[in-house]
DOTORDREN-404045 format. One record per atom (N, C-alpha, C): x, y, z. Coordinates in steps of 0.2 Angstrom, whole numbers, padded with zeros to 4 digits, always signed. Example, Ala and Ser with C-alpha at 12.3 -4.5 7.8 and 13.67 -1.06 7.14 Angstrom:
2
+0066-0028+0039+0062-0022+0039+0066-0016+0039+0064-0011+0035+0068-0005+0036+0064+0000+0039
//
This chain:
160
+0056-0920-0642+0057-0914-0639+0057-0909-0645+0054-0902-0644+0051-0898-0649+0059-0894-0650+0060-0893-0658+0064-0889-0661+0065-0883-0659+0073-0882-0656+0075-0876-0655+0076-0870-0661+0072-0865-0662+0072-0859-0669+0077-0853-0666+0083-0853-0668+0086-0847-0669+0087-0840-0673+0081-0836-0671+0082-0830-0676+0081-0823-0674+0082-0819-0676+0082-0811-0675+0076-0809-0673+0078-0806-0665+0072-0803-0661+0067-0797-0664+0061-0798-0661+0057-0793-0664+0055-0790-0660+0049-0785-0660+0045-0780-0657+0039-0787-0650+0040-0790-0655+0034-0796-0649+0037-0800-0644+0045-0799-0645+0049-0802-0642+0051-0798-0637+0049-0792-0634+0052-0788-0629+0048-0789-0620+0045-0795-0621+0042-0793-0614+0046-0803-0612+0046-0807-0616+0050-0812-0614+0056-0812-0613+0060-0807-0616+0067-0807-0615+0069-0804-0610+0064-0797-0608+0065-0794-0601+0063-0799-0597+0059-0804-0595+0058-0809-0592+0065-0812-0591+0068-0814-0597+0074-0820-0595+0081-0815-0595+0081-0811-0596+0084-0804-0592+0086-0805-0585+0078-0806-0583+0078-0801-0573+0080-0809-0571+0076-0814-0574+0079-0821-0570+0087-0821-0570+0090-0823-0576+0097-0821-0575+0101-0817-0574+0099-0812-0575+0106-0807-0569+0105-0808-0561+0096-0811-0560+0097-0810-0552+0099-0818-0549+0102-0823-0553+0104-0828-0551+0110-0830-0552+0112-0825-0559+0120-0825-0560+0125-0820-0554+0120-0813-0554+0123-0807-0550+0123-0809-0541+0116-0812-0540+0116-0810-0530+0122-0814-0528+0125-0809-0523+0133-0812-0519+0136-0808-0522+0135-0807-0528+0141-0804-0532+0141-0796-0531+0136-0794-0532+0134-0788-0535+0129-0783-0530+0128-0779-0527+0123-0776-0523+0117-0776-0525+0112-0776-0521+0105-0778-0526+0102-0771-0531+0104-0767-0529+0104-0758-0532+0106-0759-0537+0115-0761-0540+0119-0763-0543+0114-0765-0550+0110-0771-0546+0108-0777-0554+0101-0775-0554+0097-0769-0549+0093-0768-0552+0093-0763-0558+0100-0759-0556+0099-0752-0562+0102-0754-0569+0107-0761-0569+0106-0766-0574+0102-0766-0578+0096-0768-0575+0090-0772-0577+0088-0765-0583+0086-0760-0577+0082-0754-0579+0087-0750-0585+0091-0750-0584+0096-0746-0588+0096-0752-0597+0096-0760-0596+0099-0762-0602+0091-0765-0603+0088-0766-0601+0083-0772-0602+0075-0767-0601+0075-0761-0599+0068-0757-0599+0063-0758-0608+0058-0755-0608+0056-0755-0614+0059-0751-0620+0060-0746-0618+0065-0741-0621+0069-0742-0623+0075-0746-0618+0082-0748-0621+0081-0754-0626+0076-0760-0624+0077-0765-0628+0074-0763-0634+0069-0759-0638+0067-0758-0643+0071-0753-0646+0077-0749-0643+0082-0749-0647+0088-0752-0648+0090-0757-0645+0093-0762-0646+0089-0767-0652+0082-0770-0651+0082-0772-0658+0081-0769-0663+0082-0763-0665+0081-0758-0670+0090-0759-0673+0093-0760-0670+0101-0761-0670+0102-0768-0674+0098-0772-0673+0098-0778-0676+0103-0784-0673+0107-0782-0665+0111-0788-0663+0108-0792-0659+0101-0794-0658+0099-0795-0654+0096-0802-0658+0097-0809-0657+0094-0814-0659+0090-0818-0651+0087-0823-0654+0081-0826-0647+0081-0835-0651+0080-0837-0646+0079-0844-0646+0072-0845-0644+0069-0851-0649+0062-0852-0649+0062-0859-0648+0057-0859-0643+0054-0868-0645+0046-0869-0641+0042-0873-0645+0036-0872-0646+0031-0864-0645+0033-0862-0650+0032-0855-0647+0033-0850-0642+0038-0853-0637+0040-0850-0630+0049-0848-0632+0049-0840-0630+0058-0840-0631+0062-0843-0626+0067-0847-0625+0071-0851-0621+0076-0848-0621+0078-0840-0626+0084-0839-0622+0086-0832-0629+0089-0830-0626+0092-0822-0631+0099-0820-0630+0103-0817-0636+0110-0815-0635+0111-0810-0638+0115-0806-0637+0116-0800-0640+0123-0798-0642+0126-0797-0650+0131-0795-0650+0132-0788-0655+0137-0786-0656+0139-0781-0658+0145-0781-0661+0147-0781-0668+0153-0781-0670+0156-0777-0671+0164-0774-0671+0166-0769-0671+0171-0772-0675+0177-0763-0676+0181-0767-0681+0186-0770-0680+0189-0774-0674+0192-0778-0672+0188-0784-0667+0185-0785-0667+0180-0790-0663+0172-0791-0661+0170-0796-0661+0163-0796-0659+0162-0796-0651+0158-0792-0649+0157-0790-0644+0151-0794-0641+0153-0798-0633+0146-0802-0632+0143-0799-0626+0136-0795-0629+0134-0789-0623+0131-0794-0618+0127-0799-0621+0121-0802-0617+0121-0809-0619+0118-0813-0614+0118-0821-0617+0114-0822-0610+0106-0826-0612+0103-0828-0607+0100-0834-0609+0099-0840-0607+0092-0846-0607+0090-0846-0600+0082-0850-0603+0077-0852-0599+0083-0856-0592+0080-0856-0586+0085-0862-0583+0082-0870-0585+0076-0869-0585+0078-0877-0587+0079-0880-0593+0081-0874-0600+0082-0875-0604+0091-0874-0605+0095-0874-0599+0103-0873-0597+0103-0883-0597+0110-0884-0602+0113-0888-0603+0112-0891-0608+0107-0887-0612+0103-0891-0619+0103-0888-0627+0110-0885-0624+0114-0882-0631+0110-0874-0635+0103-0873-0630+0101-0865-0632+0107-0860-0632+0111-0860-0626+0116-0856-0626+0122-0854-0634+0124-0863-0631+0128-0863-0638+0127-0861-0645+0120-0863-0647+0116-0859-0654+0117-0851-0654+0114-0847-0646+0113-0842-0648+0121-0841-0650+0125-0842-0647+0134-0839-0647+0136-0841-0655+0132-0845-0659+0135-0849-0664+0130-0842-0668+0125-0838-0667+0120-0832-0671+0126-0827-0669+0127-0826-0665+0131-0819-0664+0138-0820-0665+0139-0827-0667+0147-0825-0669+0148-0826-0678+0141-0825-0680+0140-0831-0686+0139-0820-0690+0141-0815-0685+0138-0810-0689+0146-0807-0693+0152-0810-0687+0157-0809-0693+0162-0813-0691+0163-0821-0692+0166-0824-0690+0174-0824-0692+0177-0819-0695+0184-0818-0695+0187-0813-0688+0182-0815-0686+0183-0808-0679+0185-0813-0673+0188-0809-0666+0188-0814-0662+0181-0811-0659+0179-0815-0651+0172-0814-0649+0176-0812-0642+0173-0807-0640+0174-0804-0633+0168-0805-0629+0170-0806-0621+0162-0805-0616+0168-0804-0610+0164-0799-0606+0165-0797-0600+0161-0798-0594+0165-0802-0589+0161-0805-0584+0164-0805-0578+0160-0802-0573+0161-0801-0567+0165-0805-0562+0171-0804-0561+0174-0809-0560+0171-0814-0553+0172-0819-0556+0167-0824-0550+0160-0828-0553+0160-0823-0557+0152-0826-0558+0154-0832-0564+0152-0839-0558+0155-0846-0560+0150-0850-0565+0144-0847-0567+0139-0851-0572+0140-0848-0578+0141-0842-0578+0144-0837-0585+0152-0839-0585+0156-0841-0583+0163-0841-0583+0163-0847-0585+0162-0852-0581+0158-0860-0585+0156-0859-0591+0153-0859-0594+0148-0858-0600+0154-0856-0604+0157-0850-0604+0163-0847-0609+0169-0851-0609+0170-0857-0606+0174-0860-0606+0174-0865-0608+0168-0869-0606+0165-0875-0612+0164-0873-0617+0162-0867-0621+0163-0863-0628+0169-0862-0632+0174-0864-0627+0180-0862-0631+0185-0856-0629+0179-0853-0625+0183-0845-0622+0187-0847-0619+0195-0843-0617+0201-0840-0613+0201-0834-0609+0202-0837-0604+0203-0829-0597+0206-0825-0600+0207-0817-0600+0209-0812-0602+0210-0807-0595+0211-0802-0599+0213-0797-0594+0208-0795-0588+0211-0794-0584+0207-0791-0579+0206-0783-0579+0198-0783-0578+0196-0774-0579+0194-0775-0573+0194-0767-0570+0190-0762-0566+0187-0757-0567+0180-0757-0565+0173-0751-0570+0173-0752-0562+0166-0746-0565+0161-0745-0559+0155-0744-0560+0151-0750-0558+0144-0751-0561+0139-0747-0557+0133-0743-0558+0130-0738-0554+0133-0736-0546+0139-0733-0547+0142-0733-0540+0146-0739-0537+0146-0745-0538+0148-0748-0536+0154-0751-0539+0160-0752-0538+0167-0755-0539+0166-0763-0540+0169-0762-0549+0168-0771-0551+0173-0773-0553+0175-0778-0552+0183-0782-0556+0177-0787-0561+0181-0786-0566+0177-0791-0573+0182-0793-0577+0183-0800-0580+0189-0803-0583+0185-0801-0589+0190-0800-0595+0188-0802-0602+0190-0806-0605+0184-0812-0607+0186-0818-0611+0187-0817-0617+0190-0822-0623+0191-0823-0629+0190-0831-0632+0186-0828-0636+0184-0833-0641+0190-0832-0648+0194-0836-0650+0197-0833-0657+0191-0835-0663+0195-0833-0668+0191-0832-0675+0189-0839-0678+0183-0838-0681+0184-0847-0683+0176-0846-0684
//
């Protein structure tokens, strides 16, 4: 099996992450989410424009294997916690620890911190995943995502 490369996304890297983007939100989102909803996701956080400012920010790492990306994550660190905006793999590259690598890049930008992600409550592949990682349920939020009323729990990872 060809070696998974974990490193800081680039400008060549914008048209495969928008791909594993639109796969996963529209596999983790439908039932959950209005299809409106997770298209203005899509276009508001993953258009060309947002992601080539986001990697100008520099939180945005990518998983490689054979020269195919299999998976991206994004995080943000602020000054009481790291922030997990984004986290996606290929699906059939789900259960084969891309996930975990990428969470092990974004938590590696300041590990005395705790690690936050916010996830719609229900959505059982993303809540899964944060739980085999070590995360704890947290509070319950209410936002409003283009028009639409979401409940989303916030996880925690402690420091370490």
């Amino acid at each position: 099996m060809p070696r998974v490369e974990v490193r800081g996304a680039g400008r060549g890297d914008l048209v495969a992450i928008r791909e594993l983007a639109e796969a996963a939100h529209w596999e983790a989102y439908t039932g959950l989410l209005d299809p409106a909803t997770v298209s203005g996701l899509l276009r508001r956080d993953f258009s060309p424009g947002a992601l080539r400012r986001r990697l100008l920010a520099g939180g945005v790492v990518v998983a490689e294997e054979a020269g195919r990306l299999v998976g991206f994550a994004e995080g943000a660190a602020e000054k009481d916690r790291v922030r997990l905006l984004a986290l996606a793999s290929d699906r059939a590259r789900r259960h084969a620890g891309v996930g975990a690598r990428l969470l092990a890049a974004v938590r590696a930008r300041a590990p005395e911190l705790p690690v936050s992600a916010d996830v719609v409550l229900g959505c059982l592949p993303i809540e899964g995943f944060l739980e085999a990682e070590g995360f704890a349920p947290g509070e319950i939020l209410h936002t409003t995502l283009f028009s639409e009323q979401v409940v989303e729990r916030r996880w925690w990872l402690p420091p370490g």
